[in-house]
N, C-alpha and C positions, 0 to 999 in steps of 0.2 A: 911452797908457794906454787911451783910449776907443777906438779900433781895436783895441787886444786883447781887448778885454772884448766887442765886439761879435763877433769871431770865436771866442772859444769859446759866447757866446751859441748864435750862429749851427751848433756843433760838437754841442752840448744834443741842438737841437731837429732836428736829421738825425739823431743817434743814437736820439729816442722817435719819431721816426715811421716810423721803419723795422718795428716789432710792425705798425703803423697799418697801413701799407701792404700787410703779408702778409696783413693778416686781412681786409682791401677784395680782393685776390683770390682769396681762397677755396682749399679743401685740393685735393691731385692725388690724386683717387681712381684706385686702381690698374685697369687693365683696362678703360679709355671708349676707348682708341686702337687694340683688338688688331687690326683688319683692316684692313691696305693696299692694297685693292683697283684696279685702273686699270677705265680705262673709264667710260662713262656708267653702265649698268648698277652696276660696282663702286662708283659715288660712293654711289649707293642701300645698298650694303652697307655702304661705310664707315660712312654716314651710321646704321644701323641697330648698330652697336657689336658686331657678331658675327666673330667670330674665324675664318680659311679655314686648314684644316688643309691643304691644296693648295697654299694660297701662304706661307704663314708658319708657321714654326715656334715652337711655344707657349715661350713663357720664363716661370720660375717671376717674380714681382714681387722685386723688392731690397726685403730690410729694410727700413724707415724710423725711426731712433730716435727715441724720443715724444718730442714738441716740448714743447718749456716752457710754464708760466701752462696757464690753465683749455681742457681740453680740451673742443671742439663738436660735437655731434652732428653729423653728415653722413647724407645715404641712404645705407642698405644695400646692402650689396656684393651684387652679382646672379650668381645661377648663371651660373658658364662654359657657356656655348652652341659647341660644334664645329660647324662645314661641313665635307662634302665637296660639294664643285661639280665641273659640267664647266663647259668654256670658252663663254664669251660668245659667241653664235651671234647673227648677223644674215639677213634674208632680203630679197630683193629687192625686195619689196612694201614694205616702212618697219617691220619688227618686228625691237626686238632685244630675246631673253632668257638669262637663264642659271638652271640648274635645278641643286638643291642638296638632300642628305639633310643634315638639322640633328641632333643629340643634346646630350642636357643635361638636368640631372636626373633623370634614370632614364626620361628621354621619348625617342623618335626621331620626328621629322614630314618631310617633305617642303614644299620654298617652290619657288618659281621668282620671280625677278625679270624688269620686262618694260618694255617701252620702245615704245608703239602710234604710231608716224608714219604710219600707213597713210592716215588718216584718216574711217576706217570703226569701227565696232563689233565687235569679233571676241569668239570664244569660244573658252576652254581648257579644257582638260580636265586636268587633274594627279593621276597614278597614285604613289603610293607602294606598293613593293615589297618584303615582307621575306620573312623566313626561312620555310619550311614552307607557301609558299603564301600568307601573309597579304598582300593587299593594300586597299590604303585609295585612293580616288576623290571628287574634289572638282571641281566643274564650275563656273569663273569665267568670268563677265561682264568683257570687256574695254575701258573708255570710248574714243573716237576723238580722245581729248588726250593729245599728248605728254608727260605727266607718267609720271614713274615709276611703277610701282605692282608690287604683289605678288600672289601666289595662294596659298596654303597649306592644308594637310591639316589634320583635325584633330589633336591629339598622342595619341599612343597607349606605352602600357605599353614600352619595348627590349624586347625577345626577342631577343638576339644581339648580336656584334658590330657597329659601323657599318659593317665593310666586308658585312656577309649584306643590307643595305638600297641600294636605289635608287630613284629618282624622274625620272619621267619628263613633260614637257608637252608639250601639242600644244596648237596655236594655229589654229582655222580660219574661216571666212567661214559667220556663224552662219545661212544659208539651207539648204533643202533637198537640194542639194550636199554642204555639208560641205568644201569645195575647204582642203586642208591648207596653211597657209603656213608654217608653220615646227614644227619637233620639236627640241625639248631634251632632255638626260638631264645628271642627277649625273655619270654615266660615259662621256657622250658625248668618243671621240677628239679631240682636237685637228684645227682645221682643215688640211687638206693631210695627215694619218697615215691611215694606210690601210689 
């Protein structure tokens, strides 16, 4: 009898801690995973929660039917952000980027993602490109640590489709020279297409 008693005790209290449990790991807000990105470079985009209309295709969210007991606020759902990217370009010197036209919100910018082993301080230049001539320019300071980092445009009004936008980086040896090491674009071909 005292072995029964202890296993439904024991049946209670795994059945009340089970709410416990879900609510010590917090809700799955929809749209924190949309971009699968590979590469060094793409860890930075995963990590940055932006969606590649290049490499993934957008799926609308599944329903979720309202969970029971008292419903908790969560942060606000954030505008869907689109990329178009070209491919992850590396250069012989220790630079690797990839250069992306962004939209969302009724905005379109230009980013490039970048990756400095060179061990030097380099300079970029980041042109976004759109319809009717508009172009937008932004000149980043590159640091000589291999962390990841970014460059980005300011955002500006769409004026067209994403595909009438492109964005383009140049990366070079901020002396008197100017010596080019590496060029990116949104629409840059795939390595080896020609």
């Amino acid at each position: 009898m005292n072995l029964r008693l202890i296993g439904i005790g024991a049946g209670v209290l795994i059945i009340l801690s089970l709410p416990l449990a879900g609510a010590i790991a917090g809700p799955d807000f929809a749209g924190q995973d949309d971009a699968k990105g590979g590469g060094r470079v793409g860890e930075l985009f995963s990590a940055l929660g932006l969606s590649d209309s290049s490499r993934t295709s957008p799926a609308a969210p599944a329903a979720r039917p309202p969970a029971a007991g008292p419903q908790r606020p969560g942060p606000a759902e954030q505008p869907r952000t689109d990329a178009r990217c070209g491919p992850e370009l590396s250069s012989p010197h220790g630079l690797e980027a990839q250069t992306c036209v962004l939209t969302g919100d009724g905005q379109t910018w230009g980013r490039s993602y970048y990756r400095n082993t060179s061990g030097r301080a380099l300079d970029a230049v980041l042109t976004l490109m759109g319809p009717a001539g508009r172009t937008v320019q932004i000149r980043c300071g590159i640091g000589a640590g291999d962390e990841p980092g970014l460059c980005e445009t300011p955002r500006e009004a769409a004026a067209g489709t994403p595909d009438s936008y492109s964005a383009v980086a140049e990366f070079a040896v901020p002396d008197d020279e100017g010596k080019l090491l590496l060029r990116s674009g949104s629409n840059s071909p795939a390595p080896g297409i020609g």
